[in-house]
N, C-alpha and C positions, 0 to 999 in steps of 0.2 A: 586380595589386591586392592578393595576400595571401589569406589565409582567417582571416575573423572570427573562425572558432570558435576559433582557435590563441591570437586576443589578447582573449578573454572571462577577464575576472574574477568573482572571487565576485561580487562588486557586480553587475556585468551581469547574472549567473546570478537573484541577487535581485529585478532589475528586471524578468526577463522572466516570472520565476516570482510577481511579484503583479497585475504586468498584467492575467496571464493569469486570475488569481484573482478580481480587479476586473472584467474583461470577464465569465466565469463568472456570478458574481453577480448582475452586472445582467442579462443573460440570463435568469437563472433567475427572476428578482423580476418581468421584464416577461412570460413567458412563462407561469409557478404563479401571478400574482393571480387573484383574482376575477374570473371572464368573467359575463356575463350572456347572451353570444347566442355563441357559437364559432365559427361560420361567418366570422361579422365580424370577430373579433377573429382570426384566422389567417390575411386576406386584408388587410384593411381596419384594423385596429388598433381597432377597436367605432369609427370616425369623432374618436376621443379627440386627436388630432396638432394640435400648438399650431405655430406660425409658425415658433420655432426648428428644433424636431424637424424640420420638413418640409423647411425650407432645409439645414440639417448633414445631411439622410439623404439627398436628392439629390444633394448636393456630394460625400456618399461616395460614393454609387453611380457618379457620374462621376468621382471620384478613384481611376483605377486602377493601379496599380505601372505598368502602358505608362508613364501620365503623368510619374512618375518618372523612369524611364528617358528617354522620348522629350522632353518639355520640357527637361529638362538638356544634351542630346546637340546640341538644335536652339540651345539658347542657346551652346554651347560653339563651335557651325558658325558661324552666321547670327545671330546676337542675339537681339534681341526679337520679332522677327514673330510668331513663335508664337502669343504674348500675342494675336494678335487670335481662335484658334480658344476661348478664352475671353470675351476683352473684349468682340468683335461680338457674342455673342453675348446681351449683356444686351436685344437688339430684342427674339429670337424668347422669350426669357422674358417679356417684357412681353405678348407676344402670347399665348402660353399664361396668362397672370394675368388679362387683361383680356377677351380673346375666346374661347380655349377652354373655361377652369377653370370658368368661368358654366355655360357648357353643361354640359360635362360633371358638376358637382354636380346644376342642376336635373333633372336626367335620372337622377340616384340610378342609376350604373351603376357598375361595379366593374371594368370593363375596354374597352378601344377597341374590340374587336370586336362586344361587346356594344353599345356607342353607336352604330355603325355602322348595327347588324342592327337598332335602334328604327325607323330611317332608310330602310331600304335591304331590308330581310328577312331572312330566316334565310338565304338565299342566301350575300348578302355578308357574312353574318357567320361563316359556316363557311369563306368563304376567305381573309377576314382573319385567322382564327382560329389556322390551320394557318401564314401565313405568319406573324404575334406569334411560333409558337412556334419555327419554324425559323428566325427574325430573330434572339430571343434566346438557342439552345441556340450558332450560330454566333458569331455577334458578338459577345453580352456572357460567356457562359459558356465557349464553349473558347477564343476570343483572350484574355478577362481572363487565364482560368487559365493558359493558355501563359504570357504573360508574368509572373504571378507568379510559377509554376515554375521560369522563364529564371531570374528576377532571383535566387530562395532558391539555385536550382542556381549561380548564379553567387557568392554569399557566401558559403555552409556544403558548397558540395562535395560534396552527395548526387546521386543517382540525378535523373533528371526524374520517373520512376514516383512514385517515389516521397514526391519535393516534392508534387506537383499533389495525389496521394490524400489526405494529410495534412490541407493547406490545404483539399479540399471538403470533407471530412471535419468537420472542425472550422468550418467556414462553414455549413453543410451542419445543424449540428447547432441553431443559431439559430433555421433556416426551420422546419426539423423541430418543432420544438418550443412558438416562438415567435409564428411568421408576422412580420408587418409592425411589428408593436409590439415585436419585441425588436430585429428589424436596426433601428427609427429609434432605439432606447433609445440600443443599444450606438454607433450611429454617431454620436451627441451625443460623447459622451465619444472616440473613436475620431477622430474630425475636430478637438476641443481637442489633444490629445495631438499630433497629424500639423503642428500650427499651431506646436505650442511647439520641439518636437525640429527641423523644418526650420528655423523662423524662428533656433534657436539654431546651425544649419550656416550660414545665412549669414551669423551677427554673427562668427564667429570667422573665417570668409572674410574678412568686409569686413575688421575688424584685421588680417588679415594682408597684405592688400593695401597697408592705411592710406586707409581713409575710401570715401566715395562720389566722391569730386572726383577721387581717384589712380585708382578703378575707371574712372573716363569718360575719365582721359586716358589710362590705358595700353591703351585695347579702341580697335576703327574706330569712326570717328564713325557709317558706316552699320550698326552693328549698335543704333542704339539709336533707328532710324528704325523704327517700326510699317509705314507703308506702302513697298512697294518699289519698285522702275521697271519698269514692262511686260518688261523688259527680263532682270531676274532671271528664272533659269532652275528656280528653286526653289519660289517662295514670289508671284510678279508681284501687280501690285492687283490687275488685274481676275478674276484667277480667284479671290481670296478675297472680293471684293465681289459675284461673283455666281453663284461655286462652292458657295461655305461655307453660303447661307440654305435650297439645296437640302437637304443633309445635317441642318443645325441645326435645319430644320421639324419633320421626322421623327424626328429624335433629343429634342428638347426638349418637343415638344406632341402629338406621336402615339405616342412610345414608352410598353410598357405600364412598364418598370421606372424610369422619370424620371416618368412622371406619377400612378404607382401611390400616392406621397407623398401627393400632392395631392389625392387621390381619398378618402384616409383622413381628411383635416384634419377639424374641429371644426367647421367654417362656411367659406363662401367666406371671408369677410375673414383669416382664419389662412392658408388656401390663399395667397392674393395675397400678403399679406405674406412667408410661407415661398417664393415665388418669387422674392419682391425681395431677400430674405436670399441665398436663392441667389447673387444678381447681383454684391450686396456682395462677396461669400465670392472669386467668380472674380475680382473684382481682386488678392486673395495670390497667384495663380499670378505674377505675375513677383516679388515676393520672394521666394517660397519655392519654387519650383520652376526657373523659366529663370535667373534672377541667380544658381544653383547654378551654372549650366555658364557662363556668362560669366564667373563668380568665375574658376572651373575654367581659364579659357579662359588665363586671364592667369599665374595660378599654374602650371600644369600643364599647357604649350604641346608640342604635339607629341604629342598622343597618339594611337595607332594606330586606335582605333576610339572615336569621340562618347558612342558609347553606355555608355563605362565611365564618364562623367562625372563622373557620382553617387556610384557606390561609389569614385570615387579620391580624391574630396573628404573622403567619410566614414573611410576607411581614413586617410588623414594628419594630418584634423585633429581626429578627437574623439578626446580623450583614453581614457586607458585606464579603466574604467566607462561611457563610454557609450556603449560598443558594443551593449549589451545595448536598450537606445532606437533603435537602426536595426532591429533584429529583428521589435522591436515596433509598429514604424511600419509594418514592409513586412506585416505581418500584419493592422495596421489595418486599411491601404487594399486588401487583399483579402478580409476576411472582409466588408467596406460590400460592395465591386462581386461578388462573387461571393452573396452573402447576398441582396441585392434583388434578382440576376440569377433565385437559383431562387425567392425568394416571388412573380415577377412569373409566372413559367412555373407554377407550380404552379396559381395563381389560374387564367389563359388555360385552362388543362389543363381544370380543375376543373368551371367557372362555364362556360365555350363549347364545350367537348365532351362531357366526361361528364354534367355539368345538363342543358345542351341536346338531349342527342342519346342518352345512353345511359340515362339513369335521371332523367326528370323530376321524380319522385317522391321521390326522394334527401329523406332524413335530415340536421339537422344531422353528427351523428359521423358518416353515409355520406360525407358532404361532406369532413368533417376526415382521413379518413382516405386517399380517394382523394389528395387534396393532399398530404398525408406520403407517400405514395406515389409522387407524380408528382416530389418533391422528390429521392427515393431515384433514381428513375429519370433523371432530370437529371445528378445527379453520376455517377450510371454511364458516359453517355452523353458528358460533357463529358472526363474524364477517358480514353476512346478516341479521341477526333478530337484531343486536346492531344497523345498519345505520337503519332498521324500527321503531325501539323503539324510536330512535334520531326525527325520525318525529311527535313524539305524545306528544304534550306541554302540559305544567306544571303537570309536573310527581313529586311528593314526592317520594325522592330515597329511603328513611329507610320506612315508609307505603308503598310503594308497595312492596320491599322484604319480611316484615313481612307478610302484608297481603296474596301475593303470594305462601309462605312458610305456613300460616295458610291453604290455600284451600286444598293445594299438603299432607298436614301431616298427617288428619284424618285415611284414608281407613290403610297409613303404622304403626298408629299407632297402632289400632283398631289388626288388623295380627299379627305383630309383638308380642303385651303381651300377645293376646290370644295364642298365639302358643307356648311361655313359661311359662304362668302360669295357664293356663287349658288345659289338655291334651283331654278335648272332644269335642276339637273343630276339624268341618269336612272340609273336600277338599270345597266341597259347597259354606260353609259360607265366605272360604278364598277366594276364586274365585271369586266369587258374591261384595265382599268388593273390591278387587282388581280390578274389571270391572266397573258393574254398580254402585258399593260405588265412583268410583275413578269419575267419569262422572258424577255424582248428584257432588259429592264439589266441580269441577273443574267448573261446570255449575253454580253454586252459586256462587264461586269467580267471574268469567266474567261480570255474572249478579252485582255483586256487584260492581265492578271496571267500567265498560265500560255502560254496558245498562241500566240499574239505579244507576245510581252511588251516593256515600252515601253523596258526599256532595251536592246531589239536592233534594235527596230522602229520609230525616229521618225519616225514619221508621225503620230504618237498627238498628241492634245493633250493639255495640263496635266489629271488625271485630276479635278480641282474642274471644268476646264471639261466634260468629256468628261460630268459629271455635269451641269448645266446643259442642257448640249444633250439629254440622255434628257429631263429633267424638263420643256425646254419643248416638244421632240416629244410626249411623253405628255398634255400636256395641252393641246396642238391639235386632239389626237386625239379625248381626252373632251370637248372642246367640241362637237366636230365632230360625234360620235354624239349626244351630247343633244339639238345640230339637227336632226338631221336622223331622228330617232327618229318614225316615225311613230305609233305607242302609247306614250307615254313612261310610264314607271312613277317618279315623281317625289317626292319628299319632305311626305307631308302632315304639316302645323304639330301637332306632339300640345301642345293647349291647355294641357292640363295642367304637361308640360314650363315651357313658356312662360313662364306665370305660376311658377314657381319661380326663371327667371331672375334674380339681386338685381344690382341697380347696385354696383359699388365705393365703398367706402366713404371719407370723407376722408382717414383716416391711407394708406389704398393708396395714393393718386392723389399726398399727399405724398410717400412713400416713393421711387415711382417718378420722380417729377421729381426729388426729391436725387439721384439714381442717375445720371439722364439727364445733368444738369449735370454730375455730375462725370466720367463715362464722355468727352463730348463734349471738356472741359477736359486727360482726358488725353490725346487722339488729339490734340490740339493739342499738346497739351507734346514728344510722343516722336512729332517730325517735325522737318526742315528740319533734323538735324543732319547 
């Protein structure tokens, strides 16, 4: 592929050095205004987040260089399918806009553990607490950084130590400073940028293919079919129709760094709508991310590994200046996902251990500072488990996230519905799902990943399904205790809550059916080829 740094220009030099001045800035402007309450503004943004902010600071937090890499790789293999771990997903948004976001504003809480423990006690909210924060130091904080380190190690030729430290560093320095109001500033701007620079990788693709009609005749007609046949070994329907809502529940509507957005808005009506912006947003993944590797596919046949899709497209066809614009892009979409990964942890840290547990009494500044703290202590921590994971060869970066995110989603998803839409569900069954539920999937994943692992062991099923079957055992189980509970400790209605509930508003309810039509329109169009 080359090394960028060798074909950077002044120009580029230019480009990365006002970026970085413009990202700085706004930073500094969201993070030194005028606070009124600092607790909230370092978590919660003072509740100030308009529709946009919430939708572009989500969509950053889930835009992360994996995506880059892995959506390119998978269009360059297999086509569009991908497009559905986006597209499906505009249901479980709706379900977070519609049925969660209610609850969780009128309940004025500041993290799921917290909303829990209203629910449930201080029990379950000190085990959901601990597992928020081991969810996100794993998942979104050393898999983000890993892959963003892969990818800067793979363009400019440094060290990994030394990629990763830089990138927390500098992400790092946001949370620090800013909390929630300066990652949703900087992700406005950081999510236009990521739109303009890919959206301009794939018009010089398309030209150089000659159009969209020469791209669909020169690729298989089945790479531009969304659904697949039982049959695929990869990707089949049924594991993504009833693999993917496991992982999507718990990723979209109980995570604390996706729904932490939501949590800060203005009013529910901002919230809903910045979910539905969301929704919009994820239809660009197939121009600007998979049509990368299918461009790829046609142009650049034969390549040894999927995974360089991206950077081989970049490398050949952006002229010389804007090179300095892939630097800038790949630092975008890490400083979003690594940036809300530690404001979500800090908050968890802060609000559900230290508030709850070590110092009730806690100060605003006691507050603010334990949080700057726990932020230090995140990037320490994320950047030791990134150089171990750097030791473990031939790792698929989008299957081990998925996979990973499949073991971790069951037990929250299993809680989470039950606790909204059956009100007889007991302390018991949420406890027991959150411990010993969380320990059997997390023991199956390992098992699946490491000690049998499925490409020597086929016996395994498709790990979406393998994820389905935990999620509906787990909650056979929590049913089953709820019945059979003979003192159930069960959910009293707090009135108060209640009545804080608001119905959606019309422009929601609109937004959401334009969404639905068109979402429905495109699974129609990209089939039957």
């Amino acid at each position: 592929m080359g090394n960028i740094v060798e074909r950077l220009t002044n120009l580029d030099y230019i480009i990365v050095i006002a970026y970085l001045t413009i990202l700085m800035i706004i930073g500094y402007r969201a993070s030194f205004s005028k606070k009124k309450n600092e607790n909230e503004t370092l978590f919660l943004a003072n509740k100030s987040l308009n529709w946009s902010s919430i939708g572009f600071n989500m969509w950053g937090t889930n835009v992360g260089p994996s995506m880059l890499l892995a959506f390119a790789s998978i269009g360059y293999s297999t086509g569009i399918v991908a497009v559905n771990f986006d597209w499906y997903a505009f249901i479980f948004l709706f379900l977070l806009a519609i049925v969660f976001a209610p609850k969780y504003l009128a309940a004025k809480v500041s993290t799921m553990p917290e909303f829990m423990g209203n629910r449930y006690g201080d029990s379950t909210q000190n085990i959901l607490a601990w597992y928020a924060l081991v969810k996100i130091l794993i998942s979104w904080l050393s898999l983000g950084l890993f892959a963003g380190g892969f990818l800067v190690r793979q363009i400019l030729g440094i060290p990994m130590w030394q990629s990763v430290t830089v990138l927390v560093a500098f992400a790092g320095l946001f949370t620090f400073f800013g909390g929630l109001k300066a990652i949703a500033k900087v992700n406005v701007f950081q999510m236009i940028l990521l739109i303009a620079v890919s959206l301009s990788l794939m018009l010089l693709g398309l030209n150089k293919v000659g159009g969209i009609s020469a791209l669909y005749l020169k690729t298989p007609h089945h790479f531009w079919n969304l659904i697949q046949p039982a049959s695929d070994p990869k990707y089949p329907w049924y594991a993504i129709l009833l693999g993917y809502p496991v992982a999507a529940v718990a990723f979209f509507c109980t995570d604390q760094s996706m729904v932490q957005s939501v949590l800060g808005a203005k009013n529910l009506k901002q919230g809903q709508l910045g979910v539905s912006f969301i929704g919009w947003l994820k239809i660009l993944s197939l121009p600007l991310f998979i049509g990368t590797g299918i461009l790829c596919y046609v142009l650049f046949p034969g390549l040894k590994d999927p995974n360089e899709a991206y950077m081989t497209m970049v490398t050949n066809l952006f002229p010389p200046g804007m090179n300095g614009l892939v630097i800038v892009v790949l630092i975008a979409v890490l400083v979003g996902t690594i940036g809300s990964s530690l404001n979500s942890l800090s908050t968890v840290f802060t609000m559900d251990i230290y508030v709850k547990k070590i110092n009730p009494q806690a100060s605003n500044k006691q507050i603010i500072r334990i949080g700057r703290w726990a932020v230090v202590a995140g990037c320490i921590f994320a950047v030791i488990v990134v150089l171990a994971i750097d030791n473990i060869k031939g790792l698929n970066l989008f299957d081990v996230f998925q996979s990973v995110l499949g073991f971790i989603a069951p037990p929250l998803s299993v809680v989470f519905l039950l606790t909204v839409f059956w009100k007889r569900t007991t302390r018991k069954a949420v406890n027991f799902t959150l411990s010993v539920g969380s320990i059997l999937s997390l023991g199956v994943g390992v098992t699946y990943l490491w000690i049998l692992p499925s490409d020597q062991y086929h016996f395994w099923p498709h790990y979406l399904m393998l994820s389905f079957f935990i999620f509906a055992g787990l909650l056979l189980i929590a049913i089953l205790i709820s019945l059979l509970d003979r003192s159930p400790s069960i959910y009293t209605v707090n009135e108060e809550h209640q009545a804080n509930i608001e119905k959606p508003a019309k422009a929601v309810w609109i937004s959401w059916a334009a969404l639905t039509i068109v979402m429905i329109a495109l699974y129609l169009f990209f089939n039957g080829h």
